[in-house]
N, C-alpha and C positions, 0 to 999 in steps of 0.2 A: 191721379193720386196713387191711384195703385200699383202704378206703372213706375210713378217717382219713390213710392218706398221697397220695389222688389229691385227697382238700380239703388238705392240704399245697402241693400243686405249684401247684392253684390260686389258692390265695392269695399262693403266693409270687412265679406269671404275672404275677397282677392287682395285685400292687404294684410291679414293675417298670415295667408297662406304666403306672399312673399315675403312676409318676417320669418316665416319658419324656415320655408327655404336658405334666406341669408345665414341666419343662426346657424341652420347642419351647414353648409359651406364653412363658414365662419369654424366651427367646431374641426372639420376637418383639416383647415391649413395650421389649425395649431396641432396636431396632432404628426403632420406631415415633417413641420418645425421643427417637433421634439426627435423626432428620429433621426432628422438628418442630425443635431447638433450629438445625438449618442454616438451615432457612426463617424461623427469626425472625433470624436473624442477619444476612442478606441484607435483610429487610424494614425491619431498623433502620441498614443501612448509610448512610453521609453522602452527601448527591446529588452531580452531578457524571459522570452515568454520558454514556457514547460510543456511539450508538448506529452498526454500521453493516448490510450488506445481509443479514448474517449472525445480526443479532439485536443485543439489549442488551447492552453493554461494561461492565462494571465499571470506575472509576479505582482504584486502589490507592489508601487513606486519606492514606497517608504524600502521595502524587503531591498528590491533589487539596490538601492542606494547602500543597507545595510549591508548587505553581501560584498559590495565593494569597497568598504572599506570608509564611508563617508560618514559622521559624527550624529546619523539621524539615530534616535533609538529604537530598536526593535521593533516591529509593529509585532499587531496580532498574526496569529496562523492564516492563512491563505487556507482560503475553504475550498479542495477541488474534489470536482465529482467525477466520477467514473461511471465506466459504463455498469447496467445493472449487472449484464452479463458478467462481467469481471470481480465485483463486488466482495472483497474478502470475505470467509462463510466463519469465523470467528465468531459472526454473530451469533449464528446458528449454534456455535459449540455453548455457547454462551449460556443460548434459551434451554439448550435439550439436555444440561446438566454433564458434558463431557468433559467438562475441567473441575479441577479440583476446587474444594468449597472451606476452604481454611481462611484464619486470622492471621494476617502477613505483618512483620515489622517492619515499618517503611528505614530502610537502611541510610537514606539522607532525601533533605528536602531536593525536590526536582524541579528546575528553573529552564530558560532558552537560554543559551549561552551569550553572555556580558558580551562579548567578541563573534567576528565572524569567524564561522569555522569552514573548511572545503566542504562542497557538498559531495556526501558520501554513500551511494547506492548499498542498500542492505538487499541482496538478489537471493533468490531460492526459487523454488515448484511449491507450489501448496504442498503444506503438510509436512516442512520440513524442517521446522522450530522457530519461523520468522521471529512469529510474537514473543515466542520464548525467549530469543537473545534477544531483542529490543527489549523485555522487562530489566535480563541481566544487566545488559549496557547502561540502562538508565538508574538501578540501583547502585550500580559499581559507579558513576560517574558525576549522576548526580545532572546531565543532561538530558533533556530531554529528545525522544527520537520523532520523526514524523514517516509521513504513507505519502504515497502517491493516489491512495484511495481514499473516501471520507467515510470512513464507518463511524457510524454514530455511536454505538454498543462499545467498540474502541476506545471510542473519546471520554464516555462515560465510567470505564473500567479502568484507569491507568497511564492511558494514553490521549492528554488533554491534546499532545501538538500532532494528531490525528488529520491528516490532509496538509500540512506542511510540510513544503518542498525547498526549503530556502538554507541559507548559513546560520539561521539560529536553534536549530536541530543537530542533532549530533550522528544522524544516520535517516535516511527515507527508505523506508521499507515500499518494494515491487517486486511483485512476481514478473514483468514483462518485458519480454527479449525481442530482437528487429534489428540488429545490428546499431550503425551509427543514430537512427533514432531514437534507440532508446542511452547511446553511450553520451552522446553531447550534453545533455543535460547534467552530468557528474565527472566532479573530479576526482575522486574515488571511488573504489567500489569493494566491498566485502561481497565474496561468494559464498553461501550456505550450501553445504552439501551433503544432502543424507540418502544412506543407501535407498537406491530407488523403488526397491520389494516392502522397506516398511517407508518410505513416499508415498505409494501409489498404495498401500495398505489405508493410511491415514488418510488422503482426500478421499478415499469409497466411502468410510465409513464417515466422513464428513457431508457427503452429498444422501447417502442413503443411510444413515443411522437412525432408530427408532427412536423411543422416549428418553432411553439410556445413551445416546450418540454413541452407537455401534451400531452397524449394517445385520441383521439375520442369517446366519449360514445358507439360507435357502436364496441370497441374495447372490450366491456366486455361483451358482448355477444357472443363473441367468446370463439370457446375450447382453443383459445390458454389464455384465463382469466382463463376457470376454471385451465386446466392446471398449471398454472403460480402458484397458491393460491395453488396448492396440494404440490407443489411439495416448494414452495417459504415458507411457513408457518413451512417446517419440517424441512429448513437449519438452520428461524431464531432461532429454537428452542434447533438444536442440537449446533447451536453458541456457546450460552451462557449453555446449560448443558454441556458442554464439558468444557468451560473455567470458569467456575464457578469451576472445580475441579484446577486449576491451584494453584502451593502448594507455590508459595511465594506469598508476598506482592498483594493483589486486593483492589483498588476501584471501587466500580461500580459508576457511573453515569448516570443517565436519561436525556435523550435527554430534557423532560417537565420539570423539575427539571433546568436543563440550560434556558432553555428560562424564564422563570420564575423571578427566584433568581438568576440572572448570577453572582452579585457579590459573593455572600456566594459561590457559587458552583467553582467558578475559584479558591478563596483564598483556599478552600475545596485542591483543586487538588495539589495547590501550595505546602500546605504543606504535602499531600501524596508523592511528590516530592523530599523534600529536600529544596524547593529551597528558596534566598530572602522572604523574603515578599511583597507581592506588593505594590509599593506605592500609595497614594490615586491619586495622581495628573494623576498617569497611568491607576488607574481602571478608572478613571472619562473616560478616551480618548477611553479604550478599549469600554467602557459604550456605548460613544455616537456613535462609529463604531461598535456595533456587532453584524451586520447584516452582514455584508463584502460582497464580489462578489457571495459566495460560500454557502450563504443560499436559496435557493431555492424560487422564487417568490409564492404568492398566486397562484393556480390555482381559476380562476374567477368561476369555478364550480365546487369546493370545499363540496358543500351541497349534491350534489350528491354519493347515496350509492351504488355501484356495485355489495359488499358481498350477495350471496342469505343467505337464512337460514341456511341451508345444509353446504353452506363457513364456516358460522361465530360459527357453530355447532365444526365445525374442529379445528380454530385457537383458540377458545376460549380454547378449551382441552390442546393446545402447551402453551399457554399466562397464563392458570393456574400454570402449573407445574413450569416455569420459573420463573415467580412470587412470587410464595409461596417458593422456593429455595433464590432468591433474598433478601427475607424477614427476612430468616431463616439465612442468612448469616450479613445483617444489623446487628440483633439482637445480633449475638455472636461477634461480632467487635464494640458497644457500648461500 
């Protein structure tokens, strides 16, 4: 009897335990299932993908249909991420109180565009008015622009179509150059171009500004200044020679040239665009707001030069060569 109740228990162990067994088996082929049916699904997706430094972009099917032309409606923005390392630092100006803190009058409501529009690369170096002309552009037009990056603080402040890269944006803002890499992706492109001494001024004091988003003058007396300038002076340089060979459509624009002459240089952009004309009653409103959140206040010691000689011996030689291309390219598009 004792014998027949301990083969009892045992059989009753060993049929538990090969129910559990079945079950994790069982568990596992459906889990197997679902993967493959993601990766065929992906594999049969419609081309049109975005690549940027972060990896391959998918377009949403609906976008890419919209882009070409086909009667789907708009879909939402396309959420792409980027690497952290890349991460527009907008954020940052945002939290440490370096942009201006006023009440804006929204100059026209801003929408995706009813129509597809060319997609048109908004290029520059940190720190060289991206977000600024993207607010102009979109109060003068009434479009909205998108990123190649997904800054969330962006999408929050201004910029809803934030990581959208498609036709229902009116401009995709990237800092990132690589030749045909990064040009395939666009059929147009606007170049931003600001002197590269207050460039490489504004990303230091992006990356190392205190409470007040300014860097400390004791800040450039560090290797990590001269650093910054060796190495910060040969990106803003390979930027723009790189995207100066871009083989469709370029306008360049200068950062000083915008502050300046805003109105000529917006109607400028306008009609590199395509787009309406603007009307006066709207440039007046963009006029009286175009400073927006996202221009960068005075720094209050601004007089102060941090470049040594040895610096400005380097940048000078990058600010030549880009310049005199810049020039050479004005001239043959007259």
């Amino acid at each position: 009897m004792v014998c027949s109740s301990r083969w009892r228990k045992r059989q009753l162990f060993c049929g538990l335990l090969l129910s559990f067994i079945l079950f994790y088996v069982f568990g596992i082929g459906l889990l197997i299932h679902k993967a493959a049916s993601t990766a065929r699904s992906s594999k049969d997706s419609p081309p049109g993908s975005v690549t940027s430094v972060a990896g391959t972009l998918r377009e949403n099917p609906q976008h890419l249909r919209y882009r070409l032309g086909m009667k789907a409606a708009p879909a939402p923005p396309v959420a792409v991420m980027a690497s952290p390392a890349r991460q527009d630092q907008e954020t940052k100006d945002l939290r440490m109180g370096a942009h201006r803190d006023v009440r804006l009058e929204q100059c026209t409501a801003l929408r995706y565009s009813p129509t597809p529009l060319p997609i048109t690369a908004l290029v520059s170096f940190p720190g060289s008015g991206n977000t600024w002309l993207r607010y102009l552009v979109q109060q003068a037009t009434g479009i909205l622009t998108g990123s190649v990056y997904k800054d969330l603080e962006l999408k929050r402040h201004g910029f809803p179509a934030e990581g959208c890269i498609n036709g229902s944006v009116v401009l995709v803002k990237t800092h990132e150059f690589g030749g045909n890499n990064s040009f395939k992706h666009f059929d147009k492109t606007i170049l931003m171009v600001r002197d590269p001494y207050d460039a490489i001024l504004a990303e230091f004091n992006r990356h190392y500004g205190g409470h007040n988003g300014f860097a400390a003058k004791a800040r450039y007396k560090s290797q990590a200044w001269r650093e910054f300038v060796e190495g910060k002076s040969q990106t803003w340089s390979n930027t723009f020679l790189d995207w100066l060979k871009f083989p469709g459509p370029l306008l360049i624009v200068q950062y000083e040239r915008l502050r300046d002459d805003l109105e000529n240089q917006l109607r400028r952009i306008a009609i590199f665009l395509n787009l309406p004309a603007i009307s006066q009653d709207r440039m007046n409103c963009v006029v009286r707001n175009s400073e927006g959140k996202f221009k960068r206040r005075r720094n209050p010691e601004d007089d102060f030069d941090p470049f040594s000689r040895q610096q400005r011996a380097v940048v000078n030689v990058y600010k030549k060569a880009v310049y005199m291309l810049i020039a050479q390219h004005e001239n043959q598009n007259r």
